[in-house]
N, C-alpha and C positions, 0 to 999 in steps of 0.2 A: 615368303613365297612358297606356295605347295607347288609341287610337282605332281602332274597327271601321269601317272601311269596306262599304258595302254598293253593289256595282255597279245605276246603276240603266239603265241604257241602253248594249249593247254595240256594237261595231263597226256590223256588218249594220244593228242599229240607229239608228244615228247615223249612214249614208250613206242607209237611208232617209227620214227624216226632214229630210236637206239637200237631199234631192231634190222632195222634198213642196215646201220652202218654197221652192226655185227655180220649181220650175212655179204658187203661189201670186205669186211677184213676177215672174213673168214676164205671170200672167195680170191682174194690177193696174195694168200700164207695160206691154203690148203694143204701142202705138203712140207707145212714146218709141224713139227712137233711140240714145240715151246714159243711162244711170245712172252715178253716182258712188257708189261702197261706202266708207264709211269706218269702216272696225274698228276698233273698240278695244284697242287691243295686250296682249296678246300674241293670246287665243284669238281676242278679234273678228278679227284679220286674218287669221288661217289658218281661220275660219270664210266671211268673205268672199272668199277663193282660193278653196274650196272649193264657194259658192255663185256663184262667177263660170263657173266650169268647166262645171257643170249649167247654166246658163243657156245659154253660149254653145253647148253641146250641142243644145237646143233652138232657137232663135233668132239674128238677125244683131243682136240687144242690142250696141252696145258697152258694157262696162263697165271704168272710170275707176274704181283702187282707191289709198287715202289711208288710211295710217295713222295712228291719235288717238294720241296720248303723254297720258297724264294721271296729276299725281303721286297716285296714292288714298291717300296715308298725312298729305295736307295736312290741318291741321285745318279749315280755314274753305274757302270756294274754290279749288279746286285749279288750278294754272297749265296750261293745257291749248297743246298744242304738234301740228301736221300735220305729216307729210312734206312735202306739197305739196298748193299751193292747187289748184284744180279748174280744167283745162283750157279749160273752157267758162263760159257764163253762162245763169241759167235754167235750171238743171240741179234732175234728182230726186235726191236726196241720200235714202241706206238707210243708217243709222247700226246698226253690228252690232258685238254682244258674245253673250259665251257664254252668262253667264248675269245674268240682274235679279231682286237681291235687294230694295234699297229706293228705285231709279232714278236714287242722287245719282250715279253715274258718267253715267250716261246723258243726264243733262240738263245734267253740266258738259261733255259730247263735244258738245251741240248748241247752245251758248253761241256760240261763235265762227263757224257756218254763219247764223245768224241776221244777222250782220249782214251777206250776201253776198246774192247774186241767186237766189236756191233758189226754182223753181217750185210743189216738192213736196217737205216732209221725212216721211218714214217711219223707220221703227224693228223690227230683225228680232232675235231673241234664240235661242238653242238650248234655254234652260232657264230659264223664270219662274218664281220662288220666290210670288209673292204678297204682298211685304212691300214694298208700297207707302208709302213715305214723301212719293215727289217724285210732283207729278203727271203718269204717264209713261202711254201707253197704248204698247201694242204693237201693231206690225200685224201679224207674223209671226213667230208661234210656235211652233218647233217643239216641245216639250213643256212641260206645266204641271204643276205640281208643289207641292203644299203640304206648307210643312215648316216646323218649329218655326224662331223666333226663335236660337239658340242651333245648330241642326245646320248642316250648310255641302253646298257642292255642289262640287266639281271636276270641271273635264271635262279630259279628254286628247284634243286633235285628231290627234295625228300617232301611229305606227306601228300600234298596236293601240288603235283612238281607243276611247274611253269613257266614262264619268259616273258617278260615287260619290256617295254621298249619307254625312256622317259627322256 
């Protein structure tokens, strides 16, 4: 059986919408000084390079990036592992991934910030499916997208970035 892919968001597209959600988190933390971006690897972190770049375009943000290691093929809770802990203390913590299908990655990436000094945790996604299992809200969304239980979403951030729906 092939699967048809159907592009749903192209390039042009997908730097518009990084752009959106930079100047949305810049305008919710303008008078922090530091954020911490912690992606969820692979796409959250080159979705957080990429939201670090628009930011610091704009603003003197710093931004403190940490990649989430999480194994998602665990059956029960997955063993969640950082690059490194957060520089600072009292820091706002933006937990990014590509895309939220039913929020268990999302809420096992913010397990481990919870028990640290976190002023402010938020949550930025490139592509929300709607299939809320965990209870996850988003602050920062760049596209929403309802789609059956059963179709999938892939995003491509790097050379010719873009979003299938299959």
């Amino acid at each position: 059986m092939t699967l048809d892919k159907k592009q749903i968001l192209n390039e042009a597209q997908i730097s518009q919408i990084i752009r959106r959600m930079a100047y949305e988190i810049y305008e919710d933390n303008f008078e922090s000084k530091e954020l911490v971006f912690a992606g969820i690897d692979t796409n959250g972190v080159k979705l957080s390079e990429k939201l670090k770049e628009e930011i610091q375009s704009i603003s003197d943000i710093q931004i403190e990036l940490i990649q989430i290691d999480i194994d998602k093929s665990a059956k029960s809770q997955p063993q969640v592992s950082f690059s490194a802990e957060p520089s600072t203390t009292a820091f706002t913590l933006i937990v990014v991934d590509d895309v939220l299908n039913s929020g268990s990655t999302m809420i096992y990436a913010l397990d481990p910030f919870l028990k640290m000094n976190v002023s402010k945790i938020q949550t930025a996604v490139l592509v929300h499916r709607s299939h809320k299992r965990f209870p996850i809200a988003v602050d920062f969304t760049g596209f929403a997208l309802g789609t059956t239980i059963e179709e999938h979403i892939e995003v491509v951030l790097e050379n010719e970035a873009a979003a299938y729906l299959y």
